[in-house]
C-alpha positions in Angstrom: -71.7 -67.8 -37.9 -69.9 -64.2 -37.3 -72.2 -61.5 -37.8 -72.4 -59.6 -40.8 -72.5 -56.1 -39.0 -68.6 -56.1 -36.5 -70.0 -54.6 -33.4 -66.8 -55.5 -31.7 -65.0 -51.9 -29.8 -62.0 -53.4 -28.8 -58.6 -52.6 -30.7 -57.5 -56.1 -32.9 -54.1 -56.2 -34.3 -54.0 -59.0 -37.3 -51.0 -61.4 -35.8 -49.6 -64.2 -37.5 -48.7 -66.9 -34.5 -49.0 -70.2 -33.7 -51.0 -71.3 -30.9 -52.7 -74.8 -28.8 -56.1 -74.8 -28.8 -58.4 -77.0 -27.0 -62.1 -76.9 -27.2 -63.9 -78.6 -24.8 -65.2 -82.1 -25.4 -62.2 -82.8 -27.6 -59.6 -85.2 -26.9 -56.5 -83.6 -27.6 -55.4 -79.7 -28.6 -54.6 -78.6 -32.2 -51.9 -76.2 -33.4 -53.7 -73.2 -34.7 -52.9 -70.0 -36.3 -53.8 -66.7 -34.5 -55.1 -64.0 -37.5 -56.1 -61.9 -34.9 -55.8 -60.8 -30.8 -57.6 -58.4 -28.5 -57.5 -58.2 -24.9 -60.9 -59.5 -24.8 -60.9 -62.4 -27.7 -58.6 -64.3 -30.5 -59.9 -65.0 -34.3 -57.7 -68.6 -34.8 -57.5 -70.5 -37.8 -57.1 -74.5 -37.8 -58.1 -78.1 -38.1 -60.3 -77.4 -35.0 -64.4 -78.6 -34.8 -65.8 -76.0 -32.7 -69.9 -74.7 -31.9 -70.9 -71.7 -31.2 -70.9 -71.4 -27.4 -68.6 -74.4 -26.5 -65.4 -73.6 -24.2 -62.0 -73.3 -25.2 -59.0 -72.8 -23.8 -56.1 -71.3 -25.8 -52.4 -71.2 -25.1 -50.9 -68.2 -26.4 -46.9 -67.6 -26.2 -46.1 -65.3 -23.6 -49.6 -65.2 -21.9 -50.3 -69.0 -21.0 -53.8 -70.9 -21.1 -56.3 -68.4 -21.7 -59.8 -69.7 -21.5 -63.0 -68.8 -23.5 -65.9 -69.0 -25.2 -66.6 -69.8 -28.9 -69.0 -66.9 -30.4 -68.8 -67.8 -33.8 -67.4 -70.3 -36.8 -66.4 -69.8 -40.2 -65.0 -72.3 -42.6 -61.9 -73.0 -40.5 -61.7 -69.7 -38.7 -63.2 -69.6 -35.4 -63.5 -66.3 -32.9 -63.3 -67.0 -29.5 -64.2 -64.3 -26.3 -61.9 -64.7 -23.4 -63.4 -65.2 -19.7 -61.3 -62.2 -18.6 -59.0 -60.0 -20.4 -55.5 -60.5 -21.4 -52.8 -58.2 -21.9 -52.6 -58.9 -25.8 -49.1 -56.8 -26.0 -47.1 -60.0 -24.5 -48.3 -62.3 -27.0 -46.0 -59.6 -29.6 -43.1 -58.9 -27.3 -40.5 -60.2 -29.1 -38.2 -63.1 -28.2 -34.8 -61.9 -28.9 -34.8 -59.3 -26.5 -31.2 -60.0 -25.8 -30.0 -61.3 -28.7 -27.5 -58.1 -30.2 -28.7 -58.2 -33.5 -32.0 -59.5 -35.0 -32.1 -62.7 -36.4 -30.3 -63.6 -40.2 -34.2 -64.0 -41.5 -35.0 -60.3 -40.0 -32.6 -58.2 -41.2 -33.6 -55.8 -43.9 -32.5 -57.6 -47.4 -30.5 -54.5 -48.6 -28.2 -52.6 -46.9 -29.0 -48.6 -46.7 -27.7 -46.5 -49.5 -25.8 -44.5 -46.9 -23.6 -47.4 -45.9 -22.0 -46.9 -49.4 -20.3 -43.6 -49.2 -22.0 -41.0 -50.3 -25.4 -40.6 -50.5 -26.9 -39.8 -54.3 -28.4 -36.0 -54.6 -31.6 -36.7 -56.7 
């Protein structure tokens, strides 16, 4: 279970991605969501039976297989503490690097006042 008191240092960006996990013992990986990723561990959330201490190893777009160790379970949310630190940046590089324009689904809804003439003096 995941302490009540956090006594984690490291800098956690919440992250909503998709991820493999496989903890040991089980016969095949699961898709699981990341909530959250540090350089040192990974807060995922899935169909996934884990224990406290039990090794996992979790592929992460734009790192790879990063193995670890469970340190705690919640419901369906389980923290995991990598073997050896990760440069948690590339997991949020983005993809479309050189696409010329961001995809139809990432584009701001509304198109800047300014685009229309002249802006309104308020």
């Amino acid at each position: 279970m995941m302490p009540d008191t956090d006594l984690r240092n490291e800098k956690r960006d919440s992250v909503l991605m998709m991820a493999q996990l496989t903890v040991e013992g089980a016969g095949a990986s699961e898709r699981v969501k990341i909530r959250n990723l540090s350089n040192s561990g990974i807060q995922v959330e899935g169909p996934v039976l884990a224990g406290e201490g039990q090794r996992a190893v979790v592929s992460i777009r734009q790192i790879g297989d990063v193995g670890g160790t469970v340190t705690w379970t919640r419901s369906a949310r389980i923290g995991i503490r990598f073997d050896e630190p990760i440069k948690a940046d590339a997991a949020r590089t983005s993809l479309v690097g050189d696409m010329p324009e961001a995809p139809r689904y990432a584009r701001a809804a509304i198109t800047p006042r300014e685009s229309y003439g002249k802006p309104r003096s308020v």
